[in-house]
Each structure stands twice: as C-alpha cells, then as structure tokens.
Backbone as CSV, one residue per row, in Angstrom:
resi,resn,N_x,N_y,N_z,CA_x,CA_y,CA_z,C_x,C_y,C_z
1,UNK,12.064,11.680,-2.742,13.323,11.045,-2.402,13.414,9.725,-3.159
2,UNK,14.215,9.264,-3.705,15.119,8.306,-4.353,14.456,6.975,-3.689
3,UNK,14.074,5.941,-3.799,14.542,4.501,-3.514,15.450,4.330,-2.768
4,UNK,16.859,4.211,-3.317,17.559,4.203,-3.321,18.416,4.339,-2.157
5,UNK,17.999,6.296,-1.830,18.483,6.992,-0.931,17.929,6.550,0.573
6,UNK,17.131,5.900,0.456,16.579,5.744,1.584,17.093,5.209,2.612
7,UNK,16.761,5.190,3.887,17.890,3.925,4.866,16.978,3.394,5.195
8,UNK,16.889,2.081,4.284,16.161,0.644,5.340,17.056,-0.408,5.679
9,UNK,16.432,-0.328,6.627,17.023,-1.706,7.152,16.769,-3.210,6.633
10,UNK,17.497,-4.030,6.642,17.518,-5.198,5.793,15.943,-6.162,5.711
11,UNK,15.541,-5.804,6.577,14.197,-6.550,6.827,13.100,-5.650,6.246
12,UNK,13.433,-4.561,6.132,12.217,-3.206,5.318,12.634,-3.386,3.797
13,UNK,14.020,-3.908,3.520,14.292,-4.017,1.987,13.878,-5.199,1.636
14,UNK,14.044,-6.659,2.198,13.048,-7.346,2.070,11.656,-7.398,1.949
15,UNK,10.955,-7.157,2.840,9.795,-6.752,2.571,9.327,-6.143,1.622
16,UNK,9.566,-5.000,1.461,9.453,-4.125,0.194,10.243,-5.089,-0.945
17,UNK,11.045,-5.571,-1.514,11.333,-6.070,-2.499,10.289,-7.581,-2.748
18,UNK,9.989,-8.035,-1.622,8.908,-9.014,-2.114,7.311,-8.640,-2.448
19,UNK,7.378,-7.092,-1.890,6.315,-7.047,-2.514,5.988,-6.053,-3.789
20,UNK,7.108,-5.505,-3.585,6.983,-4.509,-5.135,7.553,-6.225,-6.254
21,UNK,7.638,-7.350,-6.000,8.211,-8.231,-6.955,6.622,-8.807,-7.780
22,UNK,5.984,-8.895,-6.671,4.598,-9.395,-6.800,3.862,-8.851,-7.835
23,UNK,2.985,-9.982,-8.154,1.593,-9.799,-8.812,0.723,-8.784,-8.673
24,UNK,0.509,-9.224,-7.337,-0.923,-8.742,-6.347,-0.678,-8.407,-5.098
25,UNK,-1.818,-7.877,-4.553,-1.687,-7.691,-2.950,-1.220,-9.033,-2.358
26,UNK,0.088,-8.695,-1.048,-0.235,-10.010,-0.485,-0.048,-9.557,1.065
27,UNK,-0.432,-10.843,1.976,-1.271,-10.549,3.231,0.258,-10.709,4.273
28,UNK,0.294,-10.147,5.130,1.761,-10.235,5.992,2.514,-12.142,6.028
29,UNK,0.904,-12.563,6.324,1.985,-13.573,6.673,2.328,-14.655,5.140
30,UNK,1.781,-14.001,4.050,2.391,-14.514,2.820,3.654,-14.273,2.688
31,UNK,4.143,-12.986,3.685,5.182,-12.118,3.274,6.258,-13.067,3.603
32,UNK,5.524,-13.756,5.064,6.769,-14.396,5.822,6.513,-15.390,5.066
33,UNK,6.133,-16.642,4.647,6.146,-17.564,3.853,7.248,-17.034,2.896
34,UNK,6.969,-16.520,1.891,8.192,-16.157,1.245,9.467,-15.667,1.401
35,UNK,9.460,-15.228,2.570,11.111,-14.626,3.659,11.640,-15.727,4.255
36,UNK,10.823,-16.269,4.622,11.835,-17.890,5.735,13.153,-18.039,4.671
37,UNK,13.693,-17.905,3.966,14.707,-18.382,3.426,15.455,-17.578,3.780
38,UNK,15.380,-16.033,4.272,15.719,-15.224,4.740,16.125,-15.047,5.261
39,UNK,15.639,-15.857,6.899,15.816,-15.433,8.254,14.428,-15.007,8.594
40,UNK,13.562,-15.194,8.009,12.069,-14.295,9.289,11.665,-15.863,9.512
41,UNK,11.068,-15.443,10.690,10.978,-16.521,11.527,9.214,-16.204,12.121
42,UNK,9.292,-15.039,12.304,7.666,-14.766,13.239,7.192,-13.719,12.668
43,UNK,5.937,-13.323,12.568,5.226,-12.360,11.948,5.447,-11.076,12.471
44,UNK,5.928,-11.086,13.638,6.433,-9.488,13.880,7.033,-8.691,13.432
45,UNK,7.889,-9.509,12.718,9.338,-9.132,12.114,8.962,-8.602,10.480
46,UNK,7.804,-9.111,9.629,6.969,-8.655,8.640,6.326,-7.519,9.104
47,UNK,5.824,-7.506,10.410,4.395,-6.584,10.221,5.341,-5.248,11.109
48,UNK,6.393,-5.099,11.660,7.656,-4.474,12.228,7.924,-3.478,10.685
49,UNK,8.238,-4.347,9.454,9.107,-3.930,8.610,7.826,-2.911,8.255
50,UNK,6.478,-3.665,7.914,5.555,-3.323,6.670,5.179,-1.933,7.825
51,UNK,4.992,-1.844,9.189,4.546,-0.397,9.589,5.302,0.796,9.363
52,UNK,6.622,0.129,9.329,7.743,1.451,9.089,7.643,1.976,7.436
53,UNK,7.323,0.780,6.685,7.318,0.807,5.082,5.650,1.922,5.095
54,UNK,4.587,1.522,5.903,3.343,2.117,5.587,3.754,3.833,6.043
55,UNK,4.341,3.767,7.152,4.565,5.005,7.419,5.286,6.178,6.574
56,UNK,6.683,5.284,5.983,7.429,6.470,4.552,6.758,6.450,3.709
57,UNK,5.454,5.671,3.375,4.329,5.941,2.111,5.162,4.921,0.775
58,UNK,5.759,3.809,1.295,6.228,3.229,0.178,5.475,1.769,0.253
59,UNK,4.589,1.354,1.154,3.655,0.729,0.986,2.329,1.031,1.289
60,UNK,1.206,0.322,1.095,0.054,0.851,0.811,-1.225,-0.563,1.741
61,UNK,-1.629,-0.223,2.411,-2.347,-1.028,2.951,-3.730,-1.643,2.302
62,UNK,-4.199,-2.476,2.288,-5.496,-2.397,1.502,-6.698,-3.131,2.714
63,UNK,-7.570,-2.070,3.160,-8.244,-2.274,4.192,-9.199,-3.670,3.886
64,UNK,-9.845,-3.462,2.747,-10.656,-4.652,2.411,-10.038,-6.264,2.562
65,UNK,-9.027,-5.821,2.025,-8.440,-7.346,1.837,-6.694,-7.559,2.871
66,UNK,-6.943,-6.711,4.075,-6.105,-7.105,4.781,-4.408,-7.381,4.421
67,UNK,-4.198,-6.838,2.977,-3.398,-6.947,2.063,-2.421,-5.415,2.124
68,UNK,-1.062,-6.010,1.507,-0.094,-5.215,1.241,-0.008,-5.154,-0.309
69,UNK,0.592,-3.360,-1.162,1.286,-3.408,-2.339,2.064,-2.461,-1.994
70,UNK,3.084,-2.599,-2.766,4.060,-1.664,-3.013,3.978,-0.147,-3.621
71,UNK,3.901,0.559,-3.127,3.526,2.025,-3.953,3.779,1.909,-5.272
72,UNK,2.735,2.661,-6.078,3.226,2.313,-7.547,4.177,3.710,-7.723
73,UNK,4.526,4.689,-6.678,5.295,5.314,-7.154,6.905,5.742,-5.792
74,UNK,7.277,4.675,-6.038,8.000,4.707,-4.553,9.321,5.626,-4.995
75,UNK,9.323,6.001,-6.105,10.340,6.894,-6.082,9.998,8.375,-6.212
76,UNK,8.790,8.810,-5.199,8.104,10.037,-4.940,8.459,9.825,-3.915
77,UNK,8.198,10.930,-3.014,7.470,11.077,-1.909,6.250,10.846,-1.567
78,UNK,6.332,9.639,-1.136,4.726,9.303,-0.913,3.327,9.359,0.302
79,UNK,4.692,10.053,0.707,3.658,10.635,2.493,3.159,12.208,1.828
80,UNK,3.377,12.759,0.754,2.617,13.997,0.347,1.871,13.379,-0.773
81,UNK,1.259,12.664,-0.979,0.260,12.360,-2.592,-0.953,12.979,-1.643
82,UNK,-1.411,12.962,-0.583,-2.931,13.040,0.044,-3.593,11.102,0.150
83,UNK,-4.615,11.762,-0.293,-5.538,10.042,-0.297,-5.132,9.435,-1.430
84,UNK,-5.075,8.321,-1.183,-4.823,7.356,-2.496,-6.063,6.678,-2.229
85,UNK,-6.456,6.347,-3.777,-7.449,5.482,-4.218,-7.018,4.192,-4.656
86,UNK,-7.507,2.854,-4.785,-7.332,1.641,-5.747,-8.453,0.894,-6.034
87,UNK,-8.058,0.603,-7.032,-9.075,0.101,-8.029,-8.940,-1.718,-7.876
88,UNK,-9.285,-2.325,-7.373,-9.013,-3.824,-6.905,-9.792,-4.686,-8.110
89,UNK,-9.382,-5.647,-9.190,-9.826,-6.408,-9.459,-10.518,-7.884,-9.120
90,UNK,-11.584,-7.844,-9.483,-12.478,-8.982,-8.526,-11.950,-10.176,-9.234
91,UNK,-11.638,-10.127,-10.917,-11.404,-11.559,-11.609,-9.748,-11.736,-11.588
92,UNK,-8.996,-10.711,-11.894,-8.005,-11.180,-11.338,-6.809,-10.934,-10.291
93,UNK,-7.608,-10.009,-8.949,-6.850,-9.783,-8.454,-6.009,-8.272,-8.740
94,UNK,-5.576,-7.869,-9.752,-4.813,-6.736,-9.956,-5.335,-5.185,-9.500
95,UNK,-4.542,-4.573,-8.962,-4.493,-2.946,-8.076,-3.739,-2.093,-8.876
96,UNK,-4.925,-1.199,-9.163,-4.725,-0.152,-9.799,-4.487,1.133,-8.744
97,UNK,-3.380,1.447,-8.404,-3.283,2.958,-7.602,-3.480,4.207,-7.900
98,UNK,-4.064,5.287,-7.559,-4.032,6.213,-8.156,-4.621,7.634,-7.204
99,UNK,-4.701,8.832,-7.547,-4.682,9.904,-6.440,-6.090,10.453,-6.980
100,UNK,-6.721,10.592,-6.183,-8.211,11.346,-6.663,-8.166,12.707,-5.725
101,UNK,-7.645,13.724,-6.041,-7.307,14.775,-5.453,-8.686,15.942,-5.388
102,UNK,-9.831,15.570,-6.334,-10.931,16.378,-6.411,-11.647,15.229,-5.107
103,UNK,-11.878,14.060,-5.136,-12.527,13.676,-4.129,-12.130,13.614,-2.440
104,UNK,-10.741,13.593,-2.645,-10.093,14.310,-1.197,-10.403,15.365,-1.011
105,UNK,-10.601,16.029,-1.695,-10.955,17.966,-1.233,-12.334,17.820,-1.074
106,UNK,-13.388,17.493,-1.633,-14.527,17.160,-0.978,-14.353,16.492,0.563
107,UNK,-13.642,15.525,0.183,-13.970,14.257,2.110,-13.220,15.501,3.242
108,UNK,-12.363,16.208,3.055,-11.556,17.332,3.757,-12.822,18.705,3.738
109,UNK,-13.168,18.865,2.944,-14.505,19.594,3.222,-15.311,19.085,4.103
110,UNK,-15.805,18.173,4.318,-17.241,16.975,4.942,-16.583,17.356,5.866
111,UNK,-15.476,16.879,6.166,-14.496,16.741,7.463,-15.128,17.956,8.319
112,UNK,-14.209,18.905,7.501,-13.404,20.099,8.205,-15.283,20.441,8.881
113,UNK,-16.226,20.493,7.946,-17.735,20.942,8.822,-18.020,20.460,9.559
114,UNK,-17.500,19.304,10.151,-17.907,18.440,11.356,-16.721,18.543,12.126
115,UNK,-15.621,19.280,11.961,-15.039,19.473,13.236,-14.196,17.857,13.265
116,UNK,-13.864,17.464,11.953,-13.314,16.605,12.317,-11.804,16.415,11.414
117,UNK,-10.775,15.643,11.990,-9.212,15.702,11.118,-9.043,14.242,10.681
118,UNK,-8.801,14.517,9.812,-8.841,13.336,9.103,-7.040,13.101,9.227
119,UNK,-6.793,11.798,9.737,-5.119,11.760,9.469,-4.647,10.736,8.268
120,UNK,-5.749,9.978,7.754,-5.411,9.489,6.550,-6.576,8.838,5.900
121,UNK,-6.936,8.694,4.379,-7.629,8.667,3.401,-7.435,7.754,2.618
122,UNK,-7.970,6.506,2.421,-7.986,5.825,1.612,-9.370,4.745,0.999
123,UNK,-9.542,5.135,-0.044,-10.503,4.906,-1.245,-10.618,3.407,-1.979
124,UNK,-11.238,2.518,-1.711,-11.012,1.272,-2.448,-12.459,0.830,-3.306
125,UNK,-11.789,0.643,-4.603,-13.368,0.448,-5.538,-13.185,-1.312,-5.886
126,UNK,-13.950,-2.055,-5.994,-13.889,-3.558,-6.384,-14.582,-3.423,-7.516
127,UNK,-14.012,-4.345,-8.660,-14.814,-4.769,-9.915,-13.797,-5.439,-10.788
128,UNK,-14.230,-5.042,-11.929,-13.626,-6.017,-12.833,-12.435,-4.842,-14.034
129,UNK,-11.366,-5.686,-14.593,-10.458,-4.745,-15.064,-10.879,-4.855,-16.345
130,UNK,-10.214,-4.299,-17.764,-10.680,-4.576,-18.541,-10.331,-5.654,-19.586
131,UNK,-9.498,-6.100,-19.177,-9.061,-7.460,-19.627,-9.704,-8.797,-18.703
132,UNK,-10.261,-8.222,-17.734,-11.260,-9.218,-17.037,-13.064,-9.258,-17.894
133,UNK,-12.925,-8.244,-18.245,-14.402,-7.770,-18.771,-14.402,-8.273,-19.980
134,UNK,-13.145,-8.638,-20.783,-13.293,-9.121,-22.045,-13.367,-10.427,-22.275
C-alpha cells in the first residue's frame, strides 16, 4: 500500500515525517523535542503515534538503542517482510535495514521444535560502516 494511501492521523504523519526526515535513530522523546512547535506537549502523544506507526510496519523499533527509524521501505507493505535485520553503526550512528529471510526460516525452525510462536523477529548487528572503517 501507497504512503500516501494510508489514513494517519495528524500526529502519526508527524511522527513519521520527523523521522523518516532524520539522520539516525531517534528516541521518543527526541521526537517530542522536535514536535513542540506542533502541538505535542507529553510523551504519550509520540509514543500513541509511534505504536500505531510500529504496528502498520512503517516504523521500526530498535531494541538496543531504545530508538525509532522510519522503514526504509514504507511504500511496501511492511507488516509482510517477516524479520527485519539492522545493521547499526557504532562511529556514526547510521541503520542499515534489511530482510534476512534464510535466517528467519532457521529462528522459525528453532521455534517451531520447541513448541514455540514467535510473533515478531528482529535482528540487530553493531559495528562499523564502511565509510567509518576508512
């Protein structure tokens, strides 16, 4: 589905537009720092928008660093990719997204022998990019 097509509400298009605008991951209440001009006032109203945004798969949580990005492909469907992986830069910060569909079918294997359901998958590697390495 489209961007576009979507129905958010004014506070989910915010959100999402400050953070697909971004650099880097940033943390909810950066979100609101940058919205007060807005109208957000309290962190609910960020972390309100960003659960509905995590849920259509057009944002992306990053467990390590307590951090938000913007899907790098928000004009998919992004509640069917499976597990997403990212690649987190240690020197400068930058997230690389991407689908490792052979290592999901393994962790869904592990799973499925232990009798267990996995309802979501996500993969985070730290290091250096290659313009950090140079």
């Amino acid at each position: 589905m489209n961007i576009a097509a979507r129905k958010l509400t004014r506070n989910q298009s915010l959100v999402f537009d400050c953070l697909a605008g971004s650099d880097g991951p940033l943390s909810a209440y950066t979100i609101l720092d940058r919205l007060r001009d807005h109208g957000f006032k309290a962190p609910l109203q960020v972390y309100r928008a960003l659960d509905k945004l995590t849920d259509a798969g057009m944002v992306h949580r990053l467990e390590s660093m307590n951090a938000y990005v913007a899907c790098a492909h928000p004009d998919e469907d992004c509640t069917h990719h499976g597990m997403t992986a990212f690649a987190i830069c240690e020197g400068c910060g930058a997230v690389i997204e991407f689908h490792a569909h052979d290592i999901e079918d393994a962790l869904v294997s592990l799973a499925k022998a232990k009798n267990f359901k996995p309802e979501r998958m996500t993969v985070e590697m730290r290091g250096l990019c290659e313009a950090c390495r140079n």
